[in-house]
NUTOR-634610 format. One record per residue (C-alpha): residue number from 1; x, z, y. Coordinates in nm, 3 decimals. Layout:
<recs>
REC     k        xx        zz        yy
REC   NUM         X         Z         Y
...
</recs>
This chain:
<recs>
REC     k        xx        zz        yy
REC     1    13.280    14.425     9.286
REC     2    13.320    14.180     9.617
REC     3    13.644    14.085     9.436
REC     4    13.528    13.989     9.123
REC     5    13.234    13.776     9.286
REC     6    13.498    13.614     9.438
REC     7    13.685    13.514     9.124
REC     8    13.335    13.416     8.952
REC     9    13.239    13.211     9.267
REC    10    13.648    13.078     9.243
REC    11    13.613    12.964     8.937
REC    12    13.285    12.831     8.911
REC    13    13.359    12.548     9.220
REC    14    13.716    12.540     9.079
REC    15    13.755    12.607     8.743
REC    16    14.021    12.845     8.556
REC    17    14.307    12.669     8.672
REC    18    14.287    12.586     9.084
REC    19    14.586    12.556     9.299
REC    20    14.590    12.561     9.696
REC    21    14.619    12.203     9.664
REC    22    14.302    12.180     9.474
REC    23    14.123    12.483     9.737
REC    24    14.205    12.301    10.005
REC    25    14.085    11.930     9.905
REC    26    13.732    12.114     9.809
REC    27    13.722    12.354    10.074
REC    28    13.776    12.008    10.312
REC    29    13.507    11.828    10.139
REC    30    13.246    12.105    10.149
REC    31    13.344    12.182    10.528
REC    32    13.263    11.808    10.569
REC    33    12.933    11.822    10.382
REC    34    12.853    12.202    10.564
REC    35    12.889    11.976    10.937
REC    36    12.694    11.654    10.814
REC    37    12.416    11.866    10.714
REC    38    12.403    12.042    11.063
REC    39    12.456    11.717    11.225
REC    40    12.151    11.574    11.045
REC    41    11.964    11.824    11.155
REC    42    12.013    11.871    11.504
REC    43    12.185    11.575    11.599
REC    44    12.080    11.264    11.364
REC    45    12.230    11.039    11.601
REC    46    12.579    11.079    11.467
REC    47    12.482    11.182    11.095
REC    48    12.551    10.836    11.012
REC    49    12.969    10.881    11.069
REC    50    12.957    11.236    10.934
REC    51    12.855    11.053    10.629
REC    52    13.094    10.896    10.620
REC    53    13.358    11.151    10.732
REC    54    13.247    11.312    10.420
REC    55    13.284    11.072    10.191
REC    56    13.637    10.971    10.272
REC    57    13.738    11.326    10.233
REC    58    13.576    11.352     9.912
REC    59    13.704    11.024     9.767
REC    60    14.039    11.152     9.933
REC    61    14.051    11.462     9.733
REC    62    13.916    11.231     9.378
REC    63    14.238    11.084     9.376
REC    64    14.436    11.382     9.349
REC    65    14.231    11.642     9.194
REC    66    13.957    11.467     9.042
REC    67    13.821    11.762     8.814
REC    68    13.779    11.994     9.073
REC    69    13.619    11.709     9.297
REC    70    13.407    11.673     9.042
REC    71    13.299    12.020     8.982
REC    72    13.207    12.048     9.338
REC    73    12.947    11.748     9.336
REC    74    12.795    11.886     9.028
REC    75    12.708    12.188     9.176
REC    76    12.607    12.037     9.526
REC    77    12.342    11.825     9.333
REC    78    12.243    12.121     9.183
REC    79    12.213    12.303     9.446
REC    80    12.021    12.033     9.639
REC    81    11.815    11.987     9.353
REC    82    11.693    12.377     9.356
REC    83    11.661    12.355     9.754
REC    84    11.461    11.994     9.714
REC    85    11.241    12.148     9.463
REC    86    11.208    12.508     9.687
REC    87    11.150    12.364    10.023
REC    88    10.890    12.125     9.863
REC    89    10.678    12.442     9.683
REC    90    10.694    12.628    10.029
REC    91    10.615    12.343    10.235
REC    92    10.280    12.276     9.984
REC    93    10.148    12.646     9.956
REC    94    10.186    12.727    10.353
REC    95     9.993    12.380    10.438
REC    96     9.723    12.453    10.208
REC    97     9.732    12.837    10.301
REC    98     9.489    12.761    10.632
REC    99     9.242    12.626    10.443
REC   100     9.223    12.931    10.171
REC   101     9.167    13.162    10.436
REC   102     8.882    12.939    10.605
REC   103     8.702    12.805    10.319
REC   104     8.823    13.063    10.068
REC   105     8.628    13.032     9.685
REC   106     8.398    12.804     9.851
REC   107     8.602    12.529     9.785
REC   108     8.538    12.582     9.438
REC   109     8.186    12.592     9.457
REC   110     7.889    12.383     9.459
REC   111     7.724    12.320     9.829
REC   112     7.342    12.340     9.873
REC   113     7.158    12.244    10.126
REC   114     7.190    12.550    10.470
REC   115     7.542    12.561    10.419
REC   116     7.548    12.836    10.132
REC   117     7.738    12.767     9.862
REC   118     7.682    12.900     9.479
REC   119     7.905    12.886     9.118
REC   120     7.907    12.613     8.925
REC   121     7.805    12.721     8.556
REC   122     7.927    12.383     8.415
REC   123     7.536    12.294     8.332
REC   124     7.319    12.020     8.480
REC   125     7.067    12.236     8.486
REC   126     7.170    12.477     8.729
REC   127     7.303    12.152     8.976
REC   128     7.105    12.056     9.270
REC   129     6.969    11.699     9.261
REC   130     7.109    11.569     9.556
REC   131     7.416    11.773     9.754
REC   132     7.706    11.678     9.951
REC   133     8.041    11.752     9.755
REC   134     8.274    11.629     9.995
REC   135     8.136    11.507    10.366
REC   136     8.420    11.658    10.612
REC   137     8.210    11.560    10.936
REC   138     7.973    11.794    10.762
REC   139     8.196    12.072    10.692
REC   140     8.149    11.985    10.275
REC   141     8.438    12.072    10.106
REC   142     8.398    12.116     9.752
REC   143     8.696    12.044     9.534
REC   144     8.446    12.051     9.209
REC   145     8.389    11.746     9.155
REC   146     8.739    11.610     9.163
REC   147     8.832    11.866     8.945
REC   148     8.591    11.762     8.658
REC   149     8.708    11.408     8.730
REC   150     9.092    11.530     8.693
REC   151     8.921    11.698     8.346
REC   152     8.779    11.382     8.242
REC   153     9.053    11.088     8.259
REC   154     9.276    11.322     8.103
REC   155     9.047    11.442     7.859
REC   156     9.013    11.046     7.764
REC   157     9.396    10.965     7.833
REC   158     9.480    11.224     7.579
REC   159     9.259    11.090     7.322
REC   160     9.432    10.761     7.359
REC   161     9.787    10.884     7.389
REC   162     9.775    11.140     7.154
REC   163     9.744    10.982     6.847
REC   164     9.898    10.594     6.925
REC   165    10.180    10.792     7.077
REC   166    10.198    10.956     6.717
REC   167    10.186    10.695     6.505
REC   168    10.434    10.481     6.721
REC   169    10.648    10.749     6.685
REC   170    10.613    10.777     6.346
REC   171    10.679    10.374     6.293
REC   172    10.974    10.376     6.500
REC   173    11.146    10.692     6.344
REC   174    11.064    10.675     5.993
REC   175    10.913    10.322     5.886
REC   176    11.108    10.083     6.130
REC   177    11.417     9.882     6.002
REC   178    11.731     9.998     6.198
REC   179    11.665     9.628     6.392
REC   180    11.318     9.626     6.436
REC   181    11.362     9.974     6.618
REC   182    11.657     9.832     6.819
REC   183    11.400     9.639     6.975
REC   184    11.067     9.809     6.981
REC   185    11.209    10.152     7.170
REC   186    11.342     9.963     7.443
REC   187    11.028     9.787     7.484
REC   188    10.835    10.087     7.462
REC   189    11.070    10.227     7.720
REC   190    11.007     9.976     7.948
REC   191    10.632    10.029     8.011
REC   192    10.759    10.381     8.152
REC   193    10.923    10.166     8.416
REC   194    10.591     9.940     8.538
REC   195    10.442    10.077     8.836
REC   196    10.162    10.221     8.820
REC   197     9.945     9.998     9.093
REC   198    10.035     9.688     8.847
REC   199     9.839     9.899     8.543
REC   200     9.542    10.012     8.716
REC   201     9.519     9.659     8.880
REC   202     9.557     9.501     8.523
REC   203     9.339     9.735     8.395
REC   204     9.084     9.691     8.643
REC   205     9.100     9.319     8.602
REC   206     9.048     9.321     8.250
REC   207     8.877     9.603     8.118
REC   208     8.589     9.615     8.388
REC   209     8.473     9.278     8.270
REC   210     8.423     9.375     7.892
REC   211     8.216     9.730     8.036
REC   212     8.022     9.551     8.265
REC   213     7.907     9.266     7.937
REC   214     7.950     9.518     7.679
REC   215     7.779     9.849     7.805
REC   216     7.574     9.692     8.082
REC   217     7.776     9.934     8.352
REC   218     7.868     9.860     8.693
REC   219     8.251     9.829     8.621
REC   220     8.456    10.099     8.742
REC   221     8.462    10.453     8.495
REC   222     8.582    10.737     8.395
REC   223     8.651    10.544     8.054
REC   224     8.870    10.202     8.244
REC   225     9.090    10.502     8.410
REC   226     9.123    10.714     8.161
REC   227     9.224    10.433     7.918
REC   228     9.472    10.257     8.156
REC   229     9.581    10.658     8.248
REC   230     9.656    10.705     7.870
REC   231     9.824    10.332     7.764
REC   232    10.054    10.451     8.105
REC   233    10.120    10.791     7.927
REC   234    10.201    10.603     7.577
REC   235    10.606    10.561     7.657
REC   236    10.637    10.951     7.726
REC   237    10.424    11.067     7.398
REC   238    10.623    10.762     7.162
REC   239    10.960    10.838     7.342
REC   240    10.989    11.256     7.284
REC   241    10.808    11.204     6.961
REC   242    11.045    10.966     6.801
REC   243    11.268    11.173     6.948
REC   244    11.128    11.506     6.768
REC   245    11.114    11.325     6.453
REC   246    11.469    11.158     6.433
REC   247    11.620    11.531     6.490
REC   248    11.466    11.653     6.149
REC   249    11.748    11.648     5.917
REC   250    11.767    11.401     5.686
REC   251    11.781    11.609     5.385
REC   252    11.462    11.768     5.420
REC   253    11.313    11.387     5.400
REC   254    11.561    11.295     5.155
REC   255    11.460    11.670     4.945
REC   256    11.108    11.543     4.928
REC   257    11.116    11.223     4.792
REC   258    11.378    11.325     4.540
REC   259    11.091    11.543     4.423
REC   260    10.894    11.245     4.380
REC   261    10.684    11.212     4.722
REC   262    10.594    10.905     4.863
REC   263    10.699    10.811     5.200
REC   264    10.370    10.878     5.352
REC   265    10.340    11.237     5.200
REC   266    10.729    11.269     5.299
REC   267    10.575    11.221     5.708
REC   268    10.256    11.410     5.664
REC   269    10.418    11.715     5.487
REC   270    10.750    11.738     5.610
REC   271    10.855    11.456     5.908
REC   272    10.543    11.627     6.119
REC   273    10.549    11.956     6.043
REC   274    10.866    11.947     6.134
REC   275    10.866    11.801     6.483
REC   276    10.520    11.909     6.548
REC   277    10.681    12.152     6.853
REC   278    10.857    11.814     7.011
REC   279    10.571    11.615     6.949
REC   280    10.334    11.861     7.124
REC   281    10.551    11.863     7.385
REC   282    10.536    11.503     7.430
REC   283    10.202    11.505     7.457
REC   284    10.200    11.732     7.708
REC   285    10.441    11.550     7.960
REC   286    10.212    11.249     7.883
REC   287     9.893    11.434     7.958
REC   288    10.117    11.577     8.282
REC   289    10.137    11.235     8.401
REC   290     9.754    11.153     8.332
REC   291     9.710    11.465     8.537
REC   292     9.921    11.352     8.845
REC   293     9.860    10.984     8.793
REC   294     9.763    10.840     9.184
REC   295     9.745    10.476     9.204
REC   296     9.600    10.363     8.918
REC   297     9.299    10.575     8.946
REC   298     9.264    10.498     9.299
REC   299     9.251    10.116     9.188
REC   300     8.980    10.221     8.942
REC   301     8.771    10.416     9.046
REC   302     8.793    10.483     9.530
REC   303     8.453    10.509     9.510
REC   304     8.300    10.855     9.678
REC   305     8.332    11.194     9.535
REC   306     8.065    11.334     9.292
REC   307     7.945    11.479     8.987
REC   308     7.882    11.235     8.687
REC   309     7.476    11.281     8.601
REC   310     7.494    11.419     8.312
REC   311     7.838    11.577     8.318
REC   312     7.971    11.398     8.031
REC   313     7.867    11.028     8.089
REC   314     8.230    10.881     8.084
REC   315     8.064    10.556     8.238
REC   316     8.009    10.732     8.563
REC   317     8.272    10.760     8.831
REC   318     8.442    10.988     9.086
REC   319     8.725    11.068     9.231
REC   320     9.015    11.253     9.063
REC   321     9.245    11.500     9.287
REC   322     9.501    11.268     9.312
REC   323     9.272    10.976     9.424
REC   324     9.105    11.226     9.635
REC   325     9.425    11.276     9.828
REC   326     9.547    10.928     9.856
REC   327     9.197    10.773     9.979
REC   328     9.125    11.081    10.222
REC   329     9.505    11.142    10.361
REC   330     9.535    10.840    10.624
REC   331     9.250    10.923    10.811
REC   332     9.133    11.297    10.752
REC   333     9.149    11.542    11.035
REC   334     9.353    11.815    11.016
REC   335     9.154    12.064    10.865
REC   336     9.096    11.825    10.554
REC   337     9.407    11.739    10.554
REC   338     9.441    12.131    10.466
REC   339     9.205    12.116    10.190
REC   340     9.378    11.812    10.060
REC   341     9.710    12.037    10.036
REC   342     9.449    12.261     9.822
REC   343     9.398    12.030     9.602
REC   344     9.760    11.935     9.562
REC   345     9.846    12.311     9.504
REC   346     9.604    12.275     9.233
REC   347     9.792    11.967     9.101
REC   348    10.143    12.123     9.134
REC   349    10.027    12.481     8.936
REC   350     9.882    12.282     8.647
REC   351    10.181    12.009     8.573
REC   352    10.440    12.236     8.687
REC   353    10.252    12.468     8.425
REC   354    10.279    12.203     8.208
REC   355    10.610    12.134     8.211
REC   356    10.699    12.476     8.151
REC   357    10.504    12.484     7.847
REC   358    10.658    12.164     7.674
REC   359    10.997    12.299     7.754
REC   360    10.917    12.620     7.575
REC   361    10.805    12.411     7.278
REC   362    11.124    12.188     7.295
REC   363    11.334    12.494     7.274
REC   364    11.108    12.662     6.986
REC   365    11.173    12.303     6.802
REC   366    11.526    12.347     6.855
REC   367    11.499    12.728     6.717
REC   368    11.321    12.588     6.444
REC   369    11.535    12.327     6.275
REC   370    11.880    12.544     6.392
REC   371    11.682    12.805     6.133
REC   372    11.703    13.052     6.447
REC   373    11.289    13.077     6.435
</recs>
């Protein structure tokens, strides 16, 4: 048994082939990266020529055995990648672990006045009239109200990415000249790279003027965030969904209008149906980053945290989680920052969630035109 684990573990780092000249140049390198990791850790002083110690080794070994160089930095990034990812989920649950044992449900409750705390039923009626959500000084910390904020950009987001993100992808993949897409999918692309402080300050800017003449509202909203939120989300939905919709074969397109369909009935009938799993799962990753969107909400909409009166009025505002964390973080005390960890446990479960989800639908898609499914 220990032998064979060494001959799997041989062969994955070195492939089939390996000779001691090949062991030795990745043995080296990995000794090198094994000693700049220690020295980073508990003497950063000198991590800086361990660097690069390491990477002269490594580009020592490229020269003369490249592929098994190469082997070994693909599996140290994946390693580091699981570790990263690991360390990160650890680090978030055991900060946010003090304040579940001191606060417990409560932070998932609504505060009344004498420091009890009751359910919240999701009904006006049953909602005091005037209640502290969130006052730390006062020992308030109810995570409610961000929550329903979190609920309602992305409710509104989704309604605005969902189906533009559709129909772009639908133009692009199926009614788009072959140089008209050339130049509309890198532009669409692009938005995915503009931070997201330039969109909510744009949006800001310019929507906030047109609600304030239009609606006769103060400004800032759950509508201006959730809108900027959603156009932000756009190049994720159009992206995976032209995506989805270029892998249907064409034959099945080709099948349909032989039998006389027009284009459009081609799309509805067949293009969508089709895709529908990759689709879906673009919308998801879009409504994942509506979910975890920071800086753009907190340009919107840093005003204090509460419920909107009635629940529904998208013209109120609040904070979201995320904006709840980045306004709060500089300045809270310790044990809000604990309760701020909460609420980014929260975050984490539901996009990491997310993500899961889409992937199983990406795979299902795959099943599905492979005729596996």
């Amino acid at each position: 048994m220990i032998d064979d684990v060494r001959t799997n573990t041989r062969e994955t780092i070195l492939g089939g082939d390996a000779t001691e000249g090949s062991l030795l140049a990745v043995g080296a390198s990995a000794a090198t990266l094994a000693a700049t990791i220690l020295v980073f850790l508990f003497r950063p002083a000198i991590a800086v020529p361990m660097v690069g110690a390491f990477i002269f080794v490594t580009a020592l070994g490229w020269v003369t055995y490249q592929a098994e160089i190469a082997r070994l930095l693909t599996l140290i990034a994946t390693v580091l990648t699981v570790l990263t990812v690991t360390f990160i989920t650890i680090f978030l649950f055991a900060s946010a672990f003090p304040a579940f044992v001191e606060h417990g449900l409560g932070l998932l409750l609504v505060p009344i006045q004498g420091g009890e705390v009751r359910w919240f039923f999701w009904l006006d009626a049953v909602l005091p009239t005037s209640t502290s959500y969130w006052n730390p000084a006062g020992g308030a910390y109810s995570l409610i109200p961000a929550i329903w904020g979190t609920v309602m950009v992305t409710l509104i987001a989704g309604a605005i990415a969902g189906p533009l993100g559709l129909f772009g992808a639908l133009f692009i993949a199926e009614v788009a000249s072959d140089g008209l897409r050339e130049i509309i999918k890198p532009g669409v692309e692009v938005l995915a790279g503009i931070p997201s402080i330039v969109y909510g300050f744009i949006g800001f800017q310019v929507l906030n003027g047109f609600i304030q003449t239009s609606f006769l509202d103060d400004g800032a909203s759950f509508l201006i965030a959730g809108v900027v939120v959603g156009v932000m989300a756009l190049p994720t939905v159009v992206s995976v969904g032209e995506d989805a919709l270029s892998s249907v074969p064409d034959a099945m397109g080709d099948g349909s209008i032989a039998m006389g369909a027009t284009r459009w009935q081609t799309m509805k009938s067949i293009s969508i149906p089709a895709a529908f799993s990759g689709i879906s799962a673009g919308v998801i990753l879009g409504l994942g980053r509506a979910i975890g969107e920071t800086m753009a909400v907190a340009a919107i909409m840093a005003a204090g945290v509460g419920l909107a009166n009635p629940l529904f009025d998208v013209f109120d505002a609040s904070a979201t989680l995320t904006s709840l964390i980045a306004v709060n973080y500089g300045s809270a005390s310790e044990s809000t920052v604990d309760v701020l960890f909460v609420a980014g446990v929260m975050l984490f479960v539901i996009v990491a969630g997310m993500s899961v989800v889409s992937q199983y639908i990406e795979r299902q898609m795959r099943e599905k035109l492979r005729g596996e499914a």
